[in-house]
C-alpha positions as YAML, in Angstrom:
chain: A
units: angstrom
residues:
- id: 1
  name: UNK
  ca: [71.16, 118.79, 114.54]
- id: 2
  name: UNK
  ca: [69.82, 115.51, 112.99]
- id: 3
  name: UNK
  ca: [71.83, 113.18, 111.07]
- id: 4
  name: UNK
  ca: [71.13, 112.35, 107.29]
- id: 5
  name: UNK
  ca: [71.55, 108.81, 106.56]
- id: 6
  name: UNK
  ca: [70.62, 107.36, 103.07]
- id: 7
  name: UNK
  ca: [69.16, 103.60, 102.45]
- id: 8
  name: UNK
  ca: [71.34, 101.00, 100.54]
- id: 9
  name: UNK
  ca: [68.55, 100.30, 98.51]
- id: 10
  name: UNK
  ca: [67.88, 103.93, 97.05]
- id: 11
  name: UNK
  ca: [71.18, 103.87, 95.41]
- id: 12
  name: UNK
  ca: [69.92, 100.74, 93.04]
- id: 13
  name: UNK
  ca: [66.03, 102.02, 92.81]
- id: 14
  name: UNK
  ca: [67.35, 105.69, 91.87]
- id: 15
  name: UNK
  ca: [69.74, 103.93, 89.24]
- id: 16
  name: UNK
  ca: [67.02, 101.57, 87.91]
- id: 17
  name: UNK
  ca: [64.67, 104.75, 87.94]
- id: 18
  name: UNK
  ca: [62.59, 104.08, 90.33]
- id: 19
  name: UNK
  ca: [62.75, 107.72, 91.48]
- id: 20
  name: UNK
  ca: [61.64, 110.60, 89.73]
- id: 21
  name: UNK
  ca: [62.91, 113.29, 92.00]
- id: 22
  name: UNK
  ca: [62.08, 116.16, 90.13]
- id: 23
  name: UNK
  ca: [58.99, 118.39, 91.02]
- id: 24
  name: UNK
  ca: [56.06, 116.78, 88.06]
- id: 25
  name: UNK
  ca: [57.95, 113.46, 88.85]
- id: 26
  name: UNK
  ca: [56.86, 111.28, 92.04]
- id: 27
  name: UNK
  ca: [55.62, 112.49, 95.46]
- id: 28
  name: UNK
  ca: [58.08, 112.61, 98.41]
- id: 29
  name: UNK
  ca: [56.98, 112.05, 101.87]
- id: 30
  name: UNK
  ca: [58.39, 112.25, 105.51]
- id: 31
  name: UNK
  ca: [56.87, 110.00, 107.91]
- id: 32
  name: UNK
  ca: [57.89, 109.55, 112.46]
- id: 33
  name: UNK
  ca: [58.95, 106.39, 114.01]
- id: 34
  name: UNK
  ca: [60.77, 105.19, 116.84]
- id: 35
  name: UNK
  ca: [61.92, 101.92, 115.10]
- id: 36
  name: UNK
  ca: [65.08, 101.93, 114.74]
- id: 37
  name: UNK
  ca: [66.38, 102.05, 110.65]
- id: 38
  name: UNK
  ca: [68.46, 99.15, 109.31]
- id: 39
  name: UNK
  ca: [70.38, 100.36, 105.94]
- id: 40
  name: UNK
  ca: [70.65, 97.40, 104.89]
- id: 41
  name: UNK
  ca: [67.53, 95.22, 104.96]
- id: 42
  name: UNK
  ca: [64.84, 98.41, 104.98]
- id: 43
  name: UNK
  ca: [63.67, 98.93, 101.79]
- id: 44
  name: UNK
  ca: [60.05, 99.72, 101.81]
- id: 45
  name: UNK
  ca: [57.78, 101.88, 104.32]
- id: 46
  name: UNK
  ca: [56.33, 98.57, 105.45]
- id: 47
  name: UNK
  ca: [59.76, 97.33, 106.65]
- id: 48
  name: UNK
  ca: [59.57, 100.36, 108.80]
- id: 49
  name: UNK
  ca: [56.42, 100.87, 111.60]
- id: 50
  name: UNK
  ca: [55.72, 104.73, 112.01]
- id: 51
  name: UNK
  ca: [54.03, 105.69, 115.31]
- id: 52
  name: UNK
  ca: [50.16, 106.54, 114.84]
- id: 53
  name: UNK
  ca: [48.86, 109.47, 112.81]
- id: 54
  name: UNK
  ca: [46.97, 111.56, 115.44]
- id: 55
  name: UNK
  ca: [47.05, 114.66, 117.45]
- id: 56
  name: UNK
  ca: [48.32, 117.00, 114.43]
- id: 57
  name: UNK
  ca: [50.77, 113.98, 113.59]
- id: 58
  name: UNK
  ca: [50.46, 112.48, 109.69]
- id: 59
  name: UNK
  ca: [52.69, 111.82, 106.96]
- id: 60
  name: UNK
  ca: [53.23, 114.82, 104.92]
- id: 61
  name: UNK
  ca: [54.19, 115.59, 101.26]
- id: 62
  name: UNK
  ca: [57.68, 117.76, 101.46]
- id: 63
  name: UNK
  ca: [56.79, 119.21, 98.11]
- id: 64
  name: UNK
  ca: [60.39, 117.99, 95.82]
- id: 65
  name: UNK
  ca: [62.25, 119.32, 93.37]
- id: 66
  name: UNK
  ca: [65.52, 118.53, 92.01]
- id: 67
  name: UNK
  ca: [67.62, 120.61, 89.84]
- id: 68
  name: UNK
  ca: [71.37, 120.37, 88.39]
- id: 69
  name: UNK
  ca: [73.65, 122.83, 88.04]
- id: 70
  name: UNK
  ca: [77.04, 121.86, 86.43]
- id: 71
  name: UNK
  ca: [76.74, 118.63, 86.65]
- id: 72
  name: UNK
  ca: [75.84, 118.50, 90.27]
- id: 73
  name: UNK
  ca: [72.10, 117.37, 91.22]
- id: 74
  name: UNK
  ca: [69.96, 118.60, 94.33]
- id: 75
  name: UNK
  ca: [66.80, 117.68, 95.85]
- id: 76
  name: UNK
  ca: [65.31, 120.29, 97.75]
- id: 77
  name: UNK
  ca: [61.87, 120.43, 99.92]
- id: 78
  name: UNK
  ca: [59.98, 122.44, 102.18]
- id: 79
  name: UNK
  ca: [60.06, 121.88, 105.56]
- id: 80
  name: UNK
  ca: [57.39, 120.04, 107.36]
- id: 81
  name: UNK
  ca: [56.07, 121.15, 110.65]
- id: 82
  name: UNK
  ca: [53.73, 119.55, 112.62]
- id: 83
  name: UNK
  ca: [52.00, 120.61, 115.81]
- id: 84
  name: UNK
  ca: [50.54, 118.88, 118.62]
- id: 85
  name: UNK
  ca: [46.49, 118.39, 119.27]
- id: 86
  name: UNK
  ca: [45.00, 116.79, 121.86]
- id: 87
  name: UNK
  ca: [47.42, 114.46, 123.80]
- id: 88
  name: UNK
  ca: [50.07, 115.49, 121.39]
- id: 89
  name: UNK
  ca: [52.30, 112.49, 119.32]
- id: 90
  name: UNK
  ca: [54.61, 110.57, 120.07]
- id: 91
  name: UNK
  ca: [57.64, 109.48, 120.88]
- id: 92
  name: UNK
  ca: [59.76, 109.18, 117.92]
- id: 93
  name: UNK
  ca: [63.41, 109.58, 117.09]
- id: 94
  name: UNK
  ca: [63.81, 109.54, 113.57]
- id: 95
  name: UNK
  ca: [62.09, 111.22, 110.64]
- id: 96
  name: UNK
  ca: [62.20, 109.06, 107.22]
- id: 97
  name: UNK
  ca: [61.86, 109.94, 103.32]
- id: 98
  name: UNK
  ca: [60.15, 108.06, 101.07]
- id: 99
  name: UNK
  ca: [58.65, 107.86, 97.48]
- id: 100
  name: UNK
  ca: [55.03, 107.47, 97.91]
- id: 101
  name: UNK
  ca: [54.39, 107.20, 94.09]
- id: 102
  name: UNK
  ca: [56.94, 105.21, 92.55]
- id: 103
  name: UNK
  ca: [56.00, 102.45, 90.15]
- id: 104
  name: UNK
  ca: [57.30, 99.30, 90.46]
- id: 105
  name: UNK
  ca: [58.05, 99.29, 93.75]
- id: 106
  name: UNK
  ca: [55.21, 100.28, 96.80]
- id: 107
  name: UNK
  ca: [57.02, 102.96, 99.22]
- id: 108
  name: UNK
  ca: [60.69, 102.71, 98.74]
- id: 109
  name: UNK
  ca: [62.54, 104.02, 101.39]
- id: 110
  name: UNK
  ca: [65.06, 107.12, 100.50]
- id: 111
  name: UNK
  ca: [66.79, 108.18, 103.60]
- id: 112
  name: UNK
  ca: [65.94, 109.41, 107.63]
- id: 113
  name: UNK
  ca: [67.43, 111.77, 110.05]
- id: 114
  name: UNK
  ca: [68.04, 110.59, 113.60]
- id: 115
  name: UNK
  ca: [67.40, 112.91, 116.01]
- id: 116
  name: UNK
  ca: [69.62, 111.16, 118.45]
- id: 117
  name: UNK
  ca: [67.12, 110.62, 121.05]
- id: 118
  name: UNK
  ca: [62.97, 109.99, 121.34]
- id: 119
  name: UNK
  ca: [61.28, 112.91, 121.10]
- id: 120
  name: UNK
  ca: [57.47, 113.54, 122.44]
- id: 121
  name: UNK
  ca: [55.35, 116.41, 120.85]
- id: 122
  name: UNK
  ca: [53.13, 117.75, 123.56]
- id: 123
  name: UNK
  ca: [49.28, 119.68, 122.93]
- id: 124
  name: UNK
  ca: [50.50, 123.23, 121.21]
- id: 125
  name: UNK
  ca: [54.01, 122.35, 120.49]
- id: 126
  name: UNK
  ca: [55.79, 122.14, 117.05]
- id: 127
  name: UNK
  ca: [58.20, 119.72, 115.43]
- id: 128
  name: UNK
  ca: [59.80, 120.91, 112.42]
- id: 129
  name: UNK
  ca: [61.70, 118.98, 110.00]
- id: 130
  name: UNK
  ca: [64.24, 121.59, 108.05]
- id: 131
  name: UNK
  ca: [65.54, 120.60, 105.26]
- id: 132
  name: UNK
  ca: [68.11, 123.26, 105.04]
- id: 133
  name: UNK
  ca: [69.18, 124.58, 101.69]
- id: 134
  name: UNK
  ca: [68.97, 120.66, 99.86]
- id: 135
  name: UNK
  ca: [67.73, 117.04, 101.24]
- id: 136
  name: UNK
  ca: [70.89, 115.72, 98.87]
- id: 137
  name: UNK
  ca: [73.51, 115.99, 96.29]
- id: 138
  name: UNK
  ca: [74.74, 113.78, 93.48]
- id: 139
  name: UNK
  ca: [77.88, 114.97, 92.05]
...
C-alpha cells in the first residue's frame, strides 16, 4: 500500500485559503513522477517534473469533495485509473495532489503517495490510484 505524505506548504496555503476543497470549490488533480518529493522546499507543480503524458498517461481531475461531520473534515475523490497505450508510461514511483485552480498561487502542491518503488505501466495494463474511503482528515 502507498504512503500518504502531505506538503509543508499546504498547511499555510489551506490556512490562508488558498484551497477550496469542497466539490464547486477548486479542481484537484493527481499527476506521476519519478522525482523524488522534498516536503519542505516543493511547493508548486513546477518544483516537481512529472514523467510525459502519453500512452493512456495524463493528469487527471480526482473529482473532490469535502464534507464535515462533527467537527471533523474529509476530502474524498474518485479513484483515477489509467491504462497503458502504445509503449505504455513510465516509470514512476509516486503519485502527487495538487490544486490546479487555486488563485493566488499557480499549482500548489497538496500531498503524494510513494509507492515505494518505480513502477512501469506496460500496453493494456492499469494503474489505479484508490483513494480509499477519504484522501484526508482535519480534526
Amino acid at each position: 500500500m502507498a504512503s500518504y505524505v502531505k506538503f509543508q506548504d499546504f498547511v499555510e496555503q489551506l490556512g490562508k485559503g488558498e484551497h477550496l476543497l469542497h466539490a464547486a470549490g477548486d479542481t484537484l488533480m493527481v499527476y506521476l513522477t519519478n522525482n523524488t518529493p522534498n516536503v519542505a522546499t516543493h511547493t508548486l507543480k513546477a518544483n516537481l517534473a512529472g514523467i510525459t503524458e502519453q500512452n493512456g498517461y495524463a493528469a487527471a481531475d480526482i473529482q473532490n469533495d469535502y464534507t464535515e461531520t462533527a467537527g471533523t473534515g474529509t476530502l474524498t475523490g474518485v479513484d483515477v485509473v489509467w491504462t497503458g497505450t502504445g509503449a505504455g508510461f513510465g516509470p514512476f514511483r509516486y503519485v502527487v495532489l495538487y490544486n490546479s485552480t487555486a488563485t493566488s498561487l499557480t499549482n500548489p502542491l497538496i500531498a503524494y503517495w510513494d509507492y515505494g518503488s518505480s513502477i512501469t505501466v506496460l500496453s493494456g495494463e492499469a494503474f489505479t490510484v484508490d483513494f480509499g474511503a477519504s484522501i484526508l482528515t482535519i480534526a
